[in-house]
N, C-alpha and C positions, 0 to 999 in steps of 0.2 A: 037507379034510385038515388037520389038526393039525399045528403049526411050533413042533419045538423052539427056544429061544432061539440054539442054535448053529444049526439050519437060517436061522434070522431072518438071522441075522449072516450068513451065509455067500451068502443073495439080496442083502443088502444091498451088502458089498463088490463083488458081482457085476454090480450093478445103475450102482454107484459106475465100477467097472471098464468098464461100456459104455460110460459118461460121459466117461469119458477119454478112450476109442479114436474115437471120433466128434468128438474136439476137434484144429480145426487141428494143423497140424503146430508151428508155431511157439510153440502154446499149450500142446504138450505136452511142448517142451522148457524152458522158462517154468518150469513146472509143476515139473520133474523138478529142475530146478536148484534150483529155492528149496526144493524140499523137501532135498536135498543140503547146502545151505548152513545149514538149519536144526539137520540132526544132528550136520553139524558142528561149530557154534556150540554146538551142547549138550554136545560132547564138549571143547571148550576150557572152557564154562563148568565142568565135573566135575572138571578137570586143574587148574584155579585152584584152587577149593575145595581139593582136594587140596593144594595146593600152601602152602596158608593154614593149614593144620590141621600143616604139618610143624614139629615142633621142631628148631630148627636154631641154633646156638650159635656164639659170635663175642668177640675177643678185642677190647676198647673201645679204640678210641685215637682220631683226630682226623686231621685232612687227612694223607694220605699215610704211615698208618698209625702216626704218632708220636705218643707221650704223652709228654707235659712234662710235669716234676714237681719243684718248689722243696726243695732240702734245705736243713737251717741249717749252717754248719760249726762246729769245735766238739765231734764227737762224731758217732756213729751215730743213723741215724734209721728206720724200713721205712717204704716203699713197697709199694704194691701193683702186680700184673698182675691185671685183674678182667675179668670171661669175661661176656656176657647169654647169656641165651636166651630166644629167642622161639618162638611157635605158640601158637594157640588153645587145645589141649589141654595138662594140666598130665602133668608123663613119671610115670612107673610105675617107671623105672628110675637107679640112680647112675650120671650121667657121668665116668667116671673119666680127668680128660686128663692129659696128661704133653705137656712143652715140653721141648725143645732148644735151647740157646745157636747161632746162626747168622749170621754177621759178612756174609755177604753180600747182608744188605739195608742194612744200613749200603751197604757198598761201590754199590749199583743206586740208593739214595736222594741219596748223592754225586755219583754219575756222573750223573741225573737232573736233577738241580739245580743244579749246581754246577760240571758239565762238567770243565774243567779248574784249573779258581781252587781248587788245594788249599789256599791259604788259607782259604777258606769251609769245607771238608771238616769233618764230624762225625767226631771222634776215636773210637775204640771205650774205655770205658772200662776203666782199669786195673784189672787183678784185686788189687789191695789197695784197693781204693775201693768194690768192690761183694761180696755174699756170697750164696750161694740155698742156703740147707739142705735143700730138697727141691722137684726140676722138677714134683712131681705135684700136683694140687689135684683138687677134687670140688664140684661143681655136683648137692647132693642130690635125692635124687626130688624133684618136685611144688613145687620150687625154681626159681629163674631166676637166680640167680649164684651165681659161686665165683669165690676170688680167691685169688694167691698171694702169699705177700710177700717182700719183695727187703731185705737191710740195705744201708743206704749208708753209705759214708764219704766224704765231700767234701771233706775239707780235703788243699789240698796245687792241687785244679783251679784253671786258670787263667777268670777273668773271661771272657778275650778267645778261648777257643775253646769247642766244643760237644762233650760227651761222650756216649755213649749207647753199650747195649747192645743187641743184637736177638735175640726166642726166637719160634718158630714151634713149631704143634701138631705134635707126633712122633705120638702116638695119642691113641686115646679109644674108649670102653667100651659107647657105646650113642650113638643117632639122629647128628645130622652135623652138621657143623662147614661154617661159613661159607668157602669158598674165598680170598675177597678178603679176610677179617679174622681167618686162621690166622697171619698172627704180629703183628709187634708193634717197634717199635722204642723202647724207652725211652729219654728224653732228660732228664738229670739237670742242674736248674739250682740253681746257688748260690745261698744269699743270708744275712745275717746281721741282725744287730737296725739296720741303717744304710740299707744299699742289698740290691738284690736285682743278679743279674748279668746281664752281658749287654747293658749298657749302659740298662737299665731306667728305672733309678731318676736321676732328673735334681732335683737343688735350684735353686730360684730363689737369683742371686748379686746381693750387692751390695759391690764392689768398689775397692779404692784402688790404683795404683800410681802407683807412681817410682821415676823410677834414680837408683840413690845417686849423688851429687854433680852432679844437675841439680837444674833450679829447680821444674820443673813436676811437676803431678799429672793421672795420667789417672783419670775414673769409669769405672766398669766397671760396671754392671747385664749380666744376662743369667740366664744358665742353667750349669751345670756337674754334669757327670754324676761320679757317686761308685759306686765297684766295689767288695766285699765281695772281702776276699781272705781273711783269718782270722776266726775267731771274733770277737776285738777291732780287726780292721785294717780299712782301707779306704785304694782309691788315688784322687785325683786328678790334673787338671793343675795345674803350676805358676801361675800370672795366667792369661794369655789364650792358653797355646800350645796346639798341636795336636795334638803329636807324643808319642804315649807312650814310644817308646825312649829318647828326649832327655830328655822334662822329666814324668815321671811321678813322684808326692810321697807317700810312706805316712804316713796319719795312724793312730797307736798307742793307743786309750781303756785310760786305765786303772780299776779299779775305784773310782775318785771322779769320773769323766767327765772328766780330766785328759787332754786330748792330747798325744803327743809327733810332732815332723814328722821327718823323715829320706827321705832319696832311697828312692826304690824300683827303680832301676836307675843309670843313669848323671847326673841333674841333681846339681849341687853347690847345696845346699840348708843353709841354716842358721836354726835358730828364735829368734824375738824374745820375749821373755817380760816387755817394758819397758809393756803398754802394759794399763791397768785394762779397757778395754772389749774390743779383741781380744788377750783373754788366752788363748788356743790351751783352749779350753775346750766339750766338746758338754753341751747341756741340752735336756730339755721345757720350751716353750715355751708358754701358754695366755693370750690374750690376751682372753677372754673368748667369744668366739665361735668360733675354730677350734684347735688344736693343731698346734706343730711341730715336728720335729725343728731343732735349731738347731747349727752353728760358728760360733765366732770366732774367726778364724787372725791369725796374725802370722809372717811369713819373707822371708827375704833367697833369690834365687837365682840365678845366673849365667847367661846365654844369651852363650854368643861372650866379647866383652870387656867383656861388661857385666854390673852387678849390678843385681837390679832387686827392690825392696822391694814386700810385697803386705801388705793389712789386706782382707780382707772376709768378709766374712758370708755364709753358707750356712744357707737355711731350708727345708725340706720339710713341708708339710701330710700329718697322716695322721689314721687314727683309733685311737687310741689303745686302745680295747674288744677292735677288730678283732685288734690284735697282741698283747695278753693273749690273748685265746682263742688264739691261735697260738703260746704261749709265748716269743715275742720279750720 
């Protein structure tokens, strides 16, 4: 008798199938299992793959959905909102998204972090600070980003709080958007050609006081942190205090690197202009091997019933390359 290829096949499985039936009982649930577990497995490994090949798009920010971003004050600047997209395969098609303004991750990022200490609280920024001529942008075919850009305005923010806006994906036009990275919280930081804000930017101090009409002189080495408030301003502390309601000092550059001091809220502050080395003057400094930013101050200021005279020096290492490309 002659045996088609299907007849072959069909003793064989059959032959196969006695083989089973005549195998213990516990050999043939064994059997049945791993074969079970096997299709399964192949049906997770298909669902990955799948899963690998999706183009799926995502709004970029950093821990807890915020993006930090330095403006100069001084003027307007754009930012961006910039979108990736991932998957294996490149799209056929334009993602066309549109964003909505949405304060309530502000408000869950607050509440999150910050509990109750609204002193910590992230301000939502004022609408004459910031501008979006249009919430839509596009991520082209066979593309992997798209970005929108935001104008800023900084001048007027305070150093000592955090401002930011938040926008989340409203729609889109084609494949899917990331769930956990649909929106977005911008957080707009200062900074000028001095310090950056936020308490950033620290100069090493080298320091003199005394109170007028005692004998002694105290040194002062350390550190003093300098805050960007205007385009030409910048605040410190007075010598060695702590307190910025009290003894906060505005230092004024003007266009010859000329400083002038004056209070910046309530310290009674008056500038010494007596003396050749701290002559209230900022310069670049290059000493052959590294670059500084440099002060040398001169001022009288009041704590309580006293006056108390300050001479010192303020130096910051930077690189100088770095902030031309940056147009500082």
């Amino acid at each position: 008798m002659k045996h088609t290829e299907k007849t072959y096949r069909s003793v064989r499985w059959n032959r196969n199938n006695i083989h089973f039936m005549n195998m213990p009982k516990k050999m043939q649930i064994l059997l049945f299992t791993s074969l079970v577990l096997a299709f399964s497995s192949c049906d997770r490994d298909e669902v990955f793959e799948k899963e690998q090949y999706k183009n799926v798009f995502a709004l970029i920010s950093g821990t807890g959905n915020v993006s930090s971003k330095y403006h100069s004050l001084g003027g307007e600047t754009v930012g961006y909102i910039s979108a990736s997209l991932g998957g294996t395969t490149p799209t056929t098609k334009d993602i066309n998204v549109t964003l909505v303004e949405d304060n309530y991750f502000i408000d869950e990022y607050n509440r999150i972090n910050f509990d109750v200490d609204k002193t910590k609280y992230v301000l939502p920024l004022p609408k004459e600070n910031y501008s979006i001529d249009s919430y839509g942008f596009t991520i082209p075919a066979g593309k992997v980003s798209g970005r929108l850009p935001v104008r800023i305005r900084p001048d007027g923010l305070s150093p000592d709080r955090k401002y930011a806006f938040a926008l989340r994906v409203e729609s889109y036009s084609a494949y899917e958007v990331n769930p956990e990275r649909s929106y977005i919280i911008y957080n707009v930081e200062i900074k000028n050609r001095w310090a950056e804000g936020g308490g950033k930017t620290t100069y090493n101090m080298n320091a003199k006081l005394s109170e007028i009409g005692a004998t002694y002189e105290l040194q002062m080495p350390g550190t003093k942190v300098v805050q960007p408030i205007s385009n030409n301003q910048v605040r410190i502390l007075a010598g060695n205090e702590k307190e910025i309601s009290k003894f906060a000092v505005l230092l004024t550059m003007d266009d010859e690197n000329k400083v002038t001091i004056s209070s910046y809220k309530n310290v009674e502050v008056t500038q010494r202009d007596n003396d050749s080395y701290y002559s209230n003057i900022f310069f670049i400094e290059d000493d052959g091997f590294n670059t500084y930013k440099t002060f040398r101050l001169k001022y009288e200021y009041k704590s309580g019933n006293k006056t108390y005279e300050v001479r010192e020096e303020l130096r910051l290492q930077f690189n100088q390359d770095e902030e031309n490309e940056e147009g500082l």
